[in-house]
N, C-alpha and C positions, 0 to 999 in steps of 0.2 A: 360221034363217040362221047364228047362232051355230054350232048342230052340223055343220051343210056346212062351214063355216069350217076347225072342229077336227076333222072328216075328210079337208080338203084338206091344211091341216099335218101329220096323222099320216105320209097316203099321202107328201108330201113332205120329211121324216126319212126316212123309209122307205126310197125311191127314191135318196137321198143316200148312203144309207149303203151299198147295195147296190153305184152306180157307186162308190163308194172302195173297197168291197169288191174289184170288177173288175177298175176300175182297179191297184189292188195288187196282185192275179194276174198281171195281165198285164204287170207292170213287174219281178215277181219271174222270169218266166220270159225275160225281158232280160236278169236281172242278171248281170253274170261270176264269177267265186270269187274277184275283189277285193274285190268288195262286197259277197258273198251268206255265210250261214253267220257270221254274228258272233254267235250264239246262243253258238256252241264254242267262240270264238275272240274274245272279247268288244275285245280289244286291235285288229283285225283294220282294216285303212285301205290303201287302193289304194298309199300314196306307201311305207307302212311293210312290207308284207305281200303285196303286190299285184306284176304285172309290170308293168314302167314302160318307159318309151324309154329314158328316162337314166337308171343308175343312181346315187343320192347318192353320189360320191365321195366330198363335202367334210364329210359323216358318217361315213364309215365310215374312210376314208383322210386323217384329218388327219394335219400333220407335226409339229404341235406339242402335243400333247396325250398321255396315255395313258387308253386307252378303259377302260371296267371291264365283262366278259360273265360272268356266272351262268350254271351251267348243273347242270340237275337232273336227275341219271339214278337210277333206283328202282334200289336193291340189286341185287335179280335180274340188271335188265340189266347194269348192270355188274360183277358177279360172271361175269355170261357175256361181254364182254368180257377180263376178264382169263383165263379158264379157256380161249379164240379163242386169245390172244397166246400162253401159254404150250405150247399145242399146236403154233403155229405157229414158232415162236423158244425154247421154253426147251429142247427137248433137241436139236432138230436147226441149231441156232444154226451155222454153222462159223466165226465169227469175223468183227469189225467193220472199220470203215474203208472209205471208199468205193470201188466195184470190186468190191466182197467179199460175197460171199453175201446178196443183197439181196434184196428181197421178188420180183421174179421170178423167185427160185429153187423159190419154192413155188407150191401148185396155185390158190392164190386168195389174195385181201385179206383183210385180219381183219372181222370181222361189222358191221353196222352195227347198232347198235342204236336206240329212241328216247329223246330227251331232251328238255328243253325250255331255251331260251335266253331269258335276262332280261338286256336291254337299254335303257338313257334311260327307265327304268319300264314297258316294254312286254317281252310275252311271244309269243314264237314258240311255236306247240305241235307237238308228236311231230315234233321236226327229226331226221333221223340223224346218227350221229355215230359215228366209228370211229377206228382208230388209221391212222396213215398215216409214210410215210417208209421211209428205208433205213439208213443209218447215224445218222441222226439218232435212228429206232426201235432198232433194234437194240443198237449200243451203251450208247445209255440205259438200257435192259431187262436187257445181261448184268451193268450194274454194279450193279443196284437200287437205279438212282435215276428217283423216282416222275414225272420232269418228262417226259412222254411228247410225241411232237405228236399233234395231234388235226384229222382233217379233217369238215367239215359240211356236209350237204344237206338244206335247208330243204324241199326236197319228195320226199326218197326215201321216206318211209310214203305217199306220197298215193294209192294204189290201197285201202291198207287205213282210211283216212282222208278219205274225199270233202270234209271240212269244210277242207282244206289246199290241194286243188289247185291245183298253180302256186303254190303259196309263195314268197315271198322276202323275203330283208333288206336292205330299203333299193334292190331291186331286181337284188341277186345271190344266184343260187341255192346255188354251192358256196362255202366258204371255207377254207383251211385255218389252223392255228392251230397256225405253229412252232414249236417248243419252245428257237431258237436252242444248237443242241446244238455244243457246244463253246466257246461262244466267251459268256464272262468279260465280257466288254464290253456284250454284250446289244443291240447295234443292226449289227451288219456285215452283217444279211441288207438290211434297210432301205437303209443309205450306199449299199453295193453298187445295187442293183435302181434308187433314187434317180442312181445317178450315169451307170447305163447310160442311160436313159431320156433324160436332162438332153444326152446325149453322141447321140440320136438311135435309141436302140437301142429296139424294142419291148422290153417288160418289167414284169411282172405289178407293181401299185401294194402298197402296204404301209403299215402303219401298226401301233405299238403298243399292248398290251393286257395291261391286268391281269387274269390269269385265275381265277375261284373255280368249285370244283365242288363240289358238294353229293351224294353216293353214298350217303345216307340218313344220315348223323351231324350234317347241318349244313354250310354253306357251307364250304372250306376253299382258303386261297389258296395256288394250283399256280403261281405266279409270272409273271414278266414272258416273256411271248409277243411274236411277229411274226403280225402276219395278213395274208396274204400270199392277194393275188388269184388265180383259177384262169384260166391263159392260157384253157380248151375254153368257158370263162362268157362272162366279160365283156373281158376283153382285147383279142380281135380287133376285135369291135366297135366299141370307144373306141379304137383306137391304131389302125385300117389303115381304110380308107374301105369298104373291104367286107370284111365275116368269113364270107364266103359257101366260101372256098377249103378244102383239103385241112391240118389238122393232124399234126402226126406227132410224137411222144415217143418218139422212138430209144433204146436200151438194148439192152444183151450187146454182142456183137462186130459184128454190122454194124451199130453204130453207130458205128463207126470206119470207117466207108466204106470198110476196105484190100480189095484183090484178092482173092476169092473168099471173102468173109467177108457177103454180100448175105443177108438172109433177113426176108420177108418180114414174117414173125413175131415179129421184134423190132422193125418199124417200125411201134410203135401206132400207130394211125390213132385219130384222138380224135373226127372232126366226117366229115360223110357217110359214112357208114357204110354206108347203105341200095347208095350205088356201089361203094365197096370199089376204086377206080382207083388203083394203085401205082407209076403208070406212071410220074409223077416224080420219084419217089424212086430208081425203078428206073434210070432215064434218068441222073441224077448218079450214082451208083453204076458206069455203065458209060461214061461220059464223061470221069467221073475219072481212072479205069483204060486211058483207052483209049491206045492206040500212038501216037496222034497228037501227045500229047503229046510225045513226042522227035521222032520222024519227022515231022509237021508240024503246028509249034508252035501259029504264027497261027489253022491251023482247029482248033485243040485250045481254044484262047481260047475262038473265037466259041461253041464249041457249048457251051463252059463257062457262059459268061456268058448265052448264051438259056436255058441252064434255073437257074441258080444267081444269088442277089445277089452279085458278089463283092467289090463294093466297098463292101457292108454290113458282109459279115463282115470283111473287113478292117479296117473301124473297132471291131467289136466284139474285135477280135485286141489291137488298140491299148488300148480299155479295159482289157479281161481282166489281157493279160502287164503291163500298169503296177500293178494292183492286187494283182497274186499273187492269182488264184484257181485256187486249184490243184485244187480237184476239179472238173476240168470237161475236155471233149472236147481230146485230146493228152496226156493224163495215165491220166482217167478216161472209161468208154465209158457216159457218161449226162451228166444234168443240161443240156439243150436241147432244143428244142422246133424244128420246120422246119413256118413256114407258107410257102405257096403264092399268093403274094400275086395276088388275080384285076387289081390294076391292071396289071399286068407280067407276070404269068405266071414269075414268079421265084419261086424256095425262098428264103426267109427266115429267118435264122438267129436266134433270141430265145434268151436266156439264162436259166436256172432252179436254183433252191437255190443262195443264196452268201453261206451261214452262215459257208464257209469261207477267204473272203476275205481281203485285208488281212493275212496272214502271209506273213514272210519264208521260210519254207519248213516243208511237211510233208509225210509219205510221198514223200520224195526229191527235194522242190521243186517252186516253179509251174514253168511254160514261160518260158524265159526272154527278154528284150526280144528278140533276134538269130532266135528260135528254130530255130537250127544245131540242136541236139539231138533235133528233133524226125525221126522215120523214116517209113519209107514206112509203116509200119503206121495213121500218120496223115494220107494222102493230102490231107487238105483243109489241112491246114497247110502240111507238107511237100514237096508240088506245086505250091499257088499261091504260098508266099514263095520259090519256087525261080527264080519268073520276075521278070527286073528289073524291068519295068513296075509289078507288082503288090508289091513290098517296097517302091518307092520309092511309093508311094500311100499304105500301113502307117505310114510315116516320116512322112509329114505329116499325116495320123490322131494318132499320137504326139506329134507337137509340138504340137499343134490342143487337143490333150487338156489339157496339162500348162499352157498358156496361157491359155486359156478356162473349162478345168471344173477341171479338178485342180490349183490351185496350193496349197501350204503354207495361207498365209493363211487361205483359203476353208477348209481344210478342219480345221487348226485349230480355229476360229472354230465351225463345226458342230458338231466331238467336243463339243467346254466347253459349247454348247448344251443336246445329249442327255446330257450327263455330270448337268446339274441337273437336267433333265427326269426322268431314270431313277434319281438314285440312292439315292432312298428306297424303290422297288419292286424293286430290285436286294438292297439290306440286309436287306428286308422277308424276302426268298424265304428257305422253312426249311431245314433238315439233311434229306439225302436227299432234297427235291425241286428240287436245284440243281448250277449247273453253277460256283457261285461258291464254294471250296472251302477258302477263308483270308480272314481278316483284310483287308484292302483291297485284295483281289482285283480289284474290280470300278473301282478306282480306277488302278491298274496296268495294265489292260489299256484304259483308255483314254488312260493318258498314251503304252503302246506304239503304239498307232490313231497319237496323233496324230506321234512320231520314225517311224514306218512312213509315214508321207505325205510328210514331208520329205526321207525316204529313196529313196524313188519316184522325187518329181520332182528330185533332183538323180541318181538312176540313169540316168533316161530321155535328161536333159540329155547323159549324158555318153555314152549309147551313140549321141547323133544328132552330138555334138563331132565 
């Protein structure tokens, strides 16, 4: 009896561990690449690594904090990175400043190579990582200063890497990591993108970062960054009720929308790709232009406003010309973005890079409040503030602004916030990897931030007087 017993016990071990056996096969061939492959990726958790619904803004995009990212690239690669840049910018550079020989002058992006990103104690593996920008790049490179920007995709190795697929951080695939190129101050990309957004304007989130790279010597800290959301990611998503629509990154000449200046080839198209549909683009570009406008007005409106937001962009006219950003559409033929919003069927105008913000003037000044100066070369300016309906809209956009989001006080109050926030990351930054070039630089240019907003709102006051 005994031995029947300790045969039935064996058989039922046995039989237990077979069904757990099973069972585990058959739960590992459920699993997704949120969950599966932590052999590789030992760090590896659905919420941290995984695709999610929601991406952690309130980790990645604080407003009060400065984040700190490691990031480990082997010699090689980044030997072959710089060896990328120099072929693409060091001899056939033609000169900086936005407008100016910018990376779609050349036949491709610089390489991506892989790195690994160490964050809150957790490690990303084989993310890509490449150099990214246009004057921001470029300028920084012909002066040889090391503060480069840097853009990131958590899952561009994942064909040669199955243990990655579908990566992400915190539940965004790209990031980029500004270099805030020019600006002493170290926050005007953030104010900016914060105050469009606050004012109703879609606009990629931000937050800053102390950045250290390790290229085989040891960690070494490349200074205080902007990380700045990628509108084609997570933007549409989180800011419009459906990101289902048509993206477009305008650049070269038709992105000035003027008469015969349309090519389709400068309207990247970022999101459905597989359609390839231009037709809206194309449609404001001949709607703009079209005779109607003088010869009859009213249907020149209607068709405008069925395919265009235009009492978006006129609020976004109101933030822009009060803040002086001057590299941007009426000046310069980049830095915006036109979604296609599927609740309306409107083009959508969203604002992008505004490093260069908050200056009283460079390369010949922002657009000014009135924008009289503006020509037909800029049809979206200079056609719509041409109709009185539509200036007088602009005008109360203007005062709305200066009332609500941008008074003195408030903004004040903010600079002396990020002034404590930043400016031991700011002193920190070394010789040659900085944009902060004297002695209390970086102090200076926040007490101009804050006479430059009081200068604002008593400009704006007195062009509405």
């Amino acid at each position: 009896m005994k031995a029947i017993k300790k045969d039935i016990k064996t058989v039922s071990v046995f039989l237990l561990a077979l069904m757990l056996i099973l069972g585990s096969c058959r739960k590992d061939d459920l699993l997704t690449s949120t969950e599966a492959d932590t052999s590789e990726n030992p760090d590896w958790s659905a919420a941290t690594h995984g695709i999610v619904t929601d991406p952690d803004y309130e980790v990645v995009f604080p407003d009060d904090e400065v984040l700190r990212i490691d990031i480990t690239i082997s010699s090689d690669n980044w030997e072959a990175m710089q060896d990328d840049l120099k072929d693409l910018l060091g001899s056939n550079w033609g000169g900086g400043g936005p407008g100016g020989g910018g990376l779609s002058s050349f036949s491709s992006d610089p390489i991506w190579v892989e790195c690994t990103v160490e964050f809150n104690d957790l490690e990303w593996n084989h993310v890509g990582i490449r150099y990214k920008g246009n004057s921001s790049l470029q300028s920084t490179y012909s002066s040889g200063n090391d503060k480069l920007p840097f853009k990131l995709d958590f899952d561009e190795f994942e064909n040669e890497h199955t243990a990655i697929t579908d990566q992400r951080f915190y539940g965004f695939k790209q990031l980029s990591l500004k270099n805030n190129f020019n600006d002493k101050g170290l926050m005007r990309e953030k104010v900016a993108s914060d105050l469009f957004r606050e004012y109703g304007i879609p606009c990629a989130r931000t937050s800053f970062c102390a950045l250290y790279i390790d290229n085989g010597s040891g960690p070494e800290y490349y200074g205080l960054y902007t990380i700045v959301e990628e509108p084609d990611d997570t933007v549409l998503s989180s800011q419009f009720n459906d990101g289902s629509g048509n993206l477009y990154k305008p650049d070269g000449d038709a992105a000035t929308f003027a008469n015969g200046q349309y090519d389709e080839d400068e309207m990247e198209l970022k999101t459905n790709l597989d359609v390839a549909d231009y037709s809206d683009v194309e449609s404001l570009y001949e709607i703009i232009n079209s005779t109607d406008r003088t010869n009859n007005t009213e249907s020149w409106k209607a068709a405008l406003e069925g395919i265009f937001n235009v009492n978006h962009f006129l609020k976004y006219l109101a933030v822009n010309n009060t803040i002086q950003n001057w590299d941007t559409y009426g000046i310069m033929t980049h830095n915006y973005y036109l979604y296609n919003n599927p609740d309306d069927g409107l083009l959508t105008w969203m604002p992008w890079d505004n490093n260069e913000a908050f200056q009283n003037g460079n390369n010949g000044g922002a657009v000014s409040l009135s924008m009289s100066e503006v020509n037909s070369q800029w049809p979206l300016i200079s056609y719509i503030i041409s109709q009185d309906e539509y200036k007088a809209i602009y005008e109360e956009y203007l005062e709305a602004f200066i009332t609500d989001v941008f008074t003195t006080e408030k903004m004040v109050s903010l600079y002396d916030e990020y002034y404590y926030l930043l400016r031991d990351y700011a002193y920190d930054e070394r010789n040659g990897c900085t944009f902060i070039n004297y002695d209390n630089a970086f102090d200076d240019a926040v007490s101009s931030l804050k006479s430059h907003a009081s200068s604002r709102v008593n400009a704006v006051a007195s062009y509405l007087d």
